[in-house]
Structures are given as C-alpha cells and as structure tokens.
C-alpha positions as CSV (number, residue, x, y, z in Angstrom):
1,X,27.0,5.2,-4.6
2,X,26.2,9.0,-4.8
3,X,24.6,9.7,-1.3
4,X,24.2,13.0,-1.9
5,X,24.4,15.1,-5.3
6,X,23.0,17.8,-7.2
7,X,21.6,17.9,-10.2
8,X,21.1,21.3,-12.5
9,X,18.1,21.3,-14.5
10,X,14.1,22.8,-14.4
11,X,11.2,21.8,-12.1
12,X,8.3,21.1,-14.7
13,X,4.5,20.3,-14.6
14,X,2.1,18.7,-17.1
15,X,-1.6,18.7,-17.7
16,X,-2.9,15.7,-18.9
17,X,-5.9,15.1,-20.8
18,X,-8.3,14.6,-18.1
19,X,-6.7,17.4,-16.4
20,X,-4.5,15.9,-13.7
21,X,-1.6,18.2,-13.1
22,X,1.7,16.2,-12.8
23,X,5.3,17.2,-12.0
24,X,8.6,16.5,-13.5
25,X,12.6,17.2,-13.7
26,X,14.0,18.0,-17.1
27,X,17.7,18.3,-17.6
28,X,18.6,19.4,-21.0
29,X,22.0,20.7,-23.0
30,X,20.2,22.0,-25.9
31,X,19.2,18.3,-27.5
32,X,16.5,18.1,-29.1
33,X,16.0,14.6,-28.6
34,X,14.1,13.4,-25.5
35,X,14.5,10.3,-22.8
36,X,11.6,10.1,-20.5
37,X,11.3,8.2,-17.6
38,X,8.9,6.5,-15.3
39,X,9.4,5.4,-11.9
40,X,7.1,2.3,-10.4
41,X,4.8,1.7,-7.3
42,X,5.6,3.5,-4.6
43,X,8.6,5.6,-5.5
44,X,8.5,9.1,-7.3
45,X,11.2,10.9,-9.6
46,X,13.4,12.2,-7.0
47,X,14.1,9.6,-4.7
48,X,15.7,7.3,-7.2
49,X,19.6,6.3,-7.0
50,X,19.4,5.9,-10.3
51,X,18.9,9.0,-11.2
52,X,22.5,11.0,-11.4
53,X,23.9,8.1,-13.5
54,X,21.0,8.1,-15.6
55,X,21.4,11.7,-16.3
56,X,24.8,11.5,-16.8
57,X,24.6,8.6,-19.4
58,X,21.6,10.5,-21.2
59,X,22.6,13.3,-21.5
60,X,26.4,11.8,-23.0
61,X,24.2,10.2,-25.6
62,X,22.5,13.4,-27.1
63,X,19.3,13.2,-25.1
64,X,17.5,15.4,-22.6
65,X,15.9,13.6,-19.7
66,X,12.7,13.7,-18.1
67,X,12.0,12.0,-15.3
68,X,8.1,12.2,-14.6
69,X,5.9,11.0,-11.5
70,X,2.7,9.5,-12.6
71,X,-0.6,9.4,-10.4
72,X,0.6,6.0,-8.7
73,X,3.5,8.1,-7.1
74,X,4.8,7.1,-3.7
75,X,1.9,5.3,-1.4
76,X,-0.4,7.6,-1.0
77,X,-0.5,10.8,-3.0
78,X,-3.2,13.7,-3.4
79,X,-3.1,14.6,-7.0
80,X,-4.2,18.2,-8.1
81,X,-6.3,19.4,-10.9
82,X,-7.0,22.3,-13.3
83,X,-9.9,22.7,-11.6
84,X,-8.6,23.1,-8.7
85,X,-9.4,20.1,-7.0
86,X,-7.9,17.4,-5.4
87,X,-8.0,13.3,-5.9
88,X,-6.8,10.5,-4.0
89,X,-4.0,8.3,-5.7
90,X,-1.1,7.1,-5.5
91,X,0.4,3.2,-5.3
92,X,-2.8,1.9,-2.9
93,X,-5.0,3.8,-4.7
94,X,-4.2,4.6,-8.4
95,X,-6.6,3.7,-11.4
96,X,-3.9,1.9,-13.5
97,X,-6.2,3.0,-17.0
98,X,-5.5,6.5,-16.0
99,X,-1.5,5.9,-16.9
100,X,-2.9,6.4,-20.3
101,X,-3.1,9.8,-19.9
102,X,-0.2,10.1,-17.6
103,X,2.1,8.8,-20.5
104,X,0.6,11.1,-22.9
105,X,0.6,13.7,-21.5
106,X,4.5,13.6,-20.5
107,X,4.9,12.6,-24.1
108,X,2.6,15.7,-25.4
109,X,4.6,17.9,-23.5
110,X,7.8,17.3,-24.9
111,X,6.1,17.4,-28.2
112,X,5.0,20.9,-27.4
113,X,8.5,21.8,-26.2
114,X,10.3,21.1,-29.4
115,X,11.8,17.5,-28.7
116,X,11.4,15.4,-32.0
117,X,12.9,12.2,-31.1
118,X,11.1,10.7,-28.1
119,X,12.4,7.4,-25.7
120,X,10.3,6.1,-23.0
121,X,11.4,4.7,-20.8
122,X,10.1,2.5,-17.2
123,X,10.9,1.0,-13.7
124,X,9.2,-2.1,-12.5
125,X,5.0,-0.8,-12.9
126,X,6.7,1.7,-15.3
127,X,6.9,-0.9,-18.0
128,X,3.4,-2.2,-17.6
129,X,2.5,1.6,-18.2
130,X,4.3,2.7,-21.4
131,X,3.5,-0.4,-22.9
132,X,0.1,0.0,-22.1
133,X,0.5,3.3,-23.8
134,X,2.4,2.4,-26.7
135,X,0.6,-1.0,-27.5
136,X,-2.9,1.5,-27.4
137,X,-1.8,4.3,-29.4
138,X,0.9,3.6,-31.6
139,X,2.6,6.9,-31.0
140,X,4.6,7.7,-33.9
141,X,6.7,10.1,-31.9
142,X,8.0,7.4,-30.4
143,X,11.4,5.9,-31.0
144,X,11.6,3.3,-28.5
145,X,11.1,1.9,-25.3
146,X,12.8,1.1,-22.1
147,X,11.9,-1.5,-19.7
148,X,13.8,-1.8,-16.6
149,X,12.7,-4.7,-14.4
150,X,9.1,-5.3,-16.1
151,X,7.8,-8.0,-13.7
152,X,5.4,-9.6,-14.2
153,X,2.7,-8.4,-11.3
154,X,0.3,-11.1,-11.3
155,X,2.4,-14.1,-10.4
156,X,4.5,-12.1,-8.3
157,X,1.5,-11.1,-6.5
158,X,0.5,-15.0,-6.5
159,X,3.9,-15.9,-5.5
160,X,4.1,-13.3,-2.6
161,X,0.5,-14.3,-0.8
162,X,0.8,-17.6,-1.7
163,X,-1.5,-19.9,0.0
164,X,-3.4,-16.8,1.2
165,X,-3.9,-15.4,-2.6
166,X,-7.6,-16.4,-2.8
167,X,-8.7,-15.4,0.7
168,X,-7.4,-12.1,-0.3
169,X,-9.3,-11.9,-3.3
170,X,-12.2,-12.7,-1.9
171,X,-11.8,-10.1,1.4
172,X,-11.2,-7.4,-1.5
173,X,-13.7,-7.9,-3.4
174,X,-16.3,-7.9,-0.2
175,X,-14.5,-3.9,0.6
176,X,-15.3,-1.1,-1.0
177,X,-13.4,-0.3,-3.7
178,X,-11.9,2.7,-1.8
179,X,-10.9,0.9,1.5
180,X,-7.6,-0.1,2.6
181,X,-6.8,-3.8,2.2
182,X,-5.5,-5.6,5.9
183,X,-2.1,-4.4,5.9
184,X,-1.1,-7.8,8.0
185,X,-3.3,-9.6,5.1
186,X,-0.4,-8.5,2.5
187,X,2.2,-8.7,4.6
188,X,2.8,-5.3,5.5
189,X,1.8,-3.6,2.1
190,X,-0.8,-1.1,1.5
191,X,-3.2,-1.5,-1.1
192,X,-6.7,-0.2,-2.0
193,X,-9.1,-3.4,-2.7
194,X,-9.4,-1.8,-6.3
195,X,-6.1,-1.9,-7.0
196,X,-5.4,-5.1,-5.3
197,X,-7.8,-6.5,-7.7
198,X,-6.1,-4.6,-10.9
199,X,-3.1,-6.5,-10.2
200,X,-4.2,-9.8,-9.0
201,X,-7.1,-10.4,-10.9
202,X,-5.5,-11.9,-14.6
203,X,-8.2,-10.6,-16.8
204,X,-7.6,-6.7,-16.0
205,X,-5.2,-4.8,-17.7
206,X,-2.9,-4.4,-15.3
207,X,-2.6,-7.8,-14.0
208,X,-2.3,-9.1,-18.2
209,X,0.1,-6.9,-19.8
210,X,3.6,-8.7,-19.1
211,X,2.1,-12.0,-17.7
212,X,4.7,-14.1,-18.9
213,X,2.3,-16.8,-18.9
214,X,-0.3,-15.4,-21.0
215,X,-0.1,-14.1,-25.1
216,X,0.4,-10.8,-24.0
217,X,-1.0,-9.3,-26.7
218,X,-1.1,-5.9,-26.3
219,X,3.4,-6.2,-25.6
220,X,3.2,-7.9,-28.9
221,X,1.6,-4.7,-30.7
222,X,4.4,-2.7,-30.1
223,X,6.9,-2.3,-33.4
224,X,9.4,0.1,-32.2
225,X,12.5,-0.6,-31.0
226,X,12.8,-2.3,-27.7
227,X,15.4,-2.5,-24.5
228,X,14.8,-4.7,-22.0
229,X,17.2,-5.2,-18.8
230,X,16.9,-7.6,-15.9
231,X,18.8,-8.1,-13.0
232,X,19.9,-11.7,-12.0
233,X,19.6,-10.8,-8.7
234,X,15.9,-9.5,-8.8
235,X,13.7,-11.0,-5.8
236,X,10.4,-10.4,-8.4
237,X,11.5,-12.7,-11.1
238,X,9.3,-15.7,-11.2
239,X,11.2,-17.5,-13.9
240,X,14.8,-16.8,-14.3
241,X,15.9,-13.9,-15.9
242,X,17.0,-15.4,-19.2
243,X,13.5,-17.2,-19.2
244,X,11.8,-13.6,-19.1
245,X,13.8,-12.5,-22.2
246,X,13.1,-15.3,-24.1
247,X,9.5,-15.1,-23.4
248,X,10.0,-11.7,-24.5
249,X,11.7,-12.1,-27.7
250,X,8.8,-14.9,-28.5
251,X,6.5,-12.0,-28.0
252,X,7.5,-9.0,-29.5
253,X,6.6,-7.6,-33.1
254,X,9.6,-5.1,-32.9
255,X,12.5,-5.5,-35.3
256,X,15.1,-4.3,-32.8
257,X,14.9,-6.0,-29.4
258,X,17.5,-5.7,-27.3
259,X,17.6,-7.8,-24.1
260,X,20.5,-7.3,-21.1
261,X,20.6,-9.5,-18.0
262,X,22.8,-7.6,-15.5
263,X,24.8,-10.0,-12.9
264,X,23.9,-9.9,-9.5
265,X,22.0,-6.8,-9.9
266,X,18.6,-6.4,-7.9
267,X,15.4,-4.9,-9.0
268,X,16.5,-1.8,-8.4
269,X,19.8,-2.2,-9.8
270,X,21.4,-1.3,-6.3
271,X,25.1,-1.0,-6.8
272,X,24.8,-1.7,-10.6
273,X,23.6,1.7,-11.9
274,X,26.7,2.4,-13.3
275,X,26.2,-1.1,-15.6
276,X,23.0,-0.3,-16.3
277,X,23.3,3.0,-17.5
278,X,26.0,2.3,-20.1
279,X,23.8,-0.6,-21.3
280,X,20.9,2.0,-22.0
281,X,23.7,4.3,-23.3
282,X,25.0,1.7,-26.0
283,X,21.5,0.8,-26.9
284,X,20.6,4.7,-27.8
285,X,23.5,5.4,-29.7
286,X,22.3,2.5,-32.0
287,X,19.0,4.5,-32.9
C-alpha cells in the first residue's frame, strides 16, 4: 500500500452549467486522450488509495487523468459559485439530478482543453452518475465507461435498515427536506431526508438507475463501450458478484462489455488496486 506519495500534476477547477465551481487533479504527459474519474458518497479526489496506481496505469496506457469531485463530495461540503455564493451539498445533502451538470461539465472541460478521446469513469455512486449522464445525453465524445463497484443503492439501502426501512421512510418524509435524518435511525450515517428519499425511494432516479431488480432502462441506453469490475469481497453486493454481471450483460445495449470480478477484493478494492488497475489498463488498450 502507498501510505504516503506524491503525485506531479495541476490543481484544476470547472464551471458547470448552472454555475457550480468544482475542483479537480489532472496529470498529463502530453496525451491527448483523456480518463476521468469520479469518486462516490462521501469521499473526494484526493483521499483515494486508489489513486497513485490509477495514475500510473493511465497514464502507461496513453491517457491523461482527471480525477474530479462532484457536489456530493465528502459529507458535508459548501460548494461555491460564479456568483459568488455558496450552497450546501455534499453526500447528506446533494441533489443527485445536479450530477448531470457535474459530469458535463468535467467532460466540457476537457473538451475545451484539447482532449479528443474521452473515458469516464466511477466509484460506487460514481457509476449511478455517468450513467445517468451518458444514458441522458448520448455524448459522442465519449468512448467509454468505467464502473467500479456500481451497487445497487436501493436494495442496499433496504438491506442495511432492514426491518426499520419503512419507519425510516416515513420519519423522512415527515422532515423537511433540508434536515438531518436520526443518525442512530441509520445506523450512524448522515443523510438529509431528501436524499434519503433519492436513494430509497425506487421510483427516483437515483434509487432506479442500477436496480438490479428493475429494467434499468436508462443503463440499457448506453452503446459505448463498457467496463465493469466487482470485487467478490464487496459488503454492498446484494446478489453475488457474477449475478450483478450477468444482470448487466442482460441489460446493456453496448457492443463491447467487458465484465471483471476481482477475488477477494472489497468495495474499495483495498489491497487489490494493483489488480484492478491492470484490468482497466488491458481494457483501454483494446479501444
């Protein structure tokens, strides 16, 4: 495990649409094909193990890297503006629709900056957001995806509160949509009652797009090609990993899905990020 490393690259921020000012890392040897990345709830770019294997492998295979926060950024996050202003968000409080603009505008910026070729790619949430993106805008820029770990929210959510999963629905739909849900209610974790509902709720974006019990219908507009890697280890599944890809496979429209189960490996890939990184290597040099 590398405890402690340094990494030479550029400090970036992006405007989205709406104006939100996000931050970024980019590491680039003159490529002018692109690999960006998104991280999931409550983490951020930075504090990722992940991250100096993943620039290594990247940047082996051609690419630059980007690795982006998005507005659902560690738990609680203030998120400026071009206007100067300041908005609640963060993993307890983030408007999952608003990754829309997150993606794009992480996407637009590499656009602006030359990069031709573009991979996204995601963590856990991070999934659920560039395929939001993806299955909404058909962004031709794009040459494939990335997921890492795409749980599937809902059931985990159902399979986490268990016998307490309706009273918690019902207590956050009584709050305000800006209050704190119990924290001894989920078990320690901090949600807004908004975005308790986004994920728990299975008619809501969120809580839909990689239901593995559903059609998932907007996964299944994506044509590009796709990755996706699970650990057999990871304490989200609720099916078995090869049950996820094949649910997958069933689903996708894509021509070139590509599906990895990493042994032992958690959802974070603790330990494994050296496996997981040549996986994603071999899988780019195929494009």
């Amino acid at each position: 495990m590398k405890w402690d490393y340094r990494i030479k690259g550029e400090l970036v921020r992006f405007r989205t649409d709406d104006g939100a000012l996000l931050h970024g890392f980019l590491v680039s040897e003159g490529h002018d094909k692109i690999f960006i990345h998104f991280h999931g709830m409550g983490s951020n770019f930075y504090d990722d193990f992940r991250l100096p294997y993943l620039t290594e492998a990247i940047i082996k295979s051609g690419y630059t890297l980007l690795v982006v926060n998005n507005r659902g950024h560690d738990t609680v996050a203030e998120i400026p503006d071009t206007k100067y202003k300041w908005s609640r968000a963060g993993t307890a409080f983030e408007k999952f629709e608003t990754s829309l603009n997150d993606v794009k505008g992480a996407v637009d910026f590499a656009g602006e900056n030359g990069f031709s070729k573009i991979i996204l790619s995601g963590h856990s949430t991070g999934c659920q957001k560039i395929t939001y993106y993806q299955s909404k805008v058909q962004d031709k820029r794009l040459k494939g995806i990335v997921l890492l770990a795409p749980a599937d929210d809902y059931n985990v959510a159902r399979k986490e509160f268990g016998e307490k999963f309706e009273a918690i629905l019902k207590e956050a739909k009584k709050l305000d949509k800006n209050d704190l849900m119990p924290s001894k209610m989920l078990n320690g974790s901090f949600f807004g009652a908004a975005r308790l509902l986004s994920v728990a709720e299975p008619e809501n974006i969120e809580a839909s797009i990689l239901n593995y019990d559903s059609e998932m219908k907007l996964f299944s507009k994506i044509r590009c090609p796709v990755l996706a890697i699970f650990g057999s280890k990871d304490k989200f599944l609720t099916k078995t990993s090869k049950e996820h890809l094949k649910i997958l496979k069933e689903r996708t429209a894509s021509q070139n899905f590509g599906s990895v189960i990493i042994k032992n490996a958690d959802h974070s890939f603790t330990k494994k990020e050296k496996e997981l990184v040549e996986e994603i290597r071999r899988w780019l040099v195929t494009l």
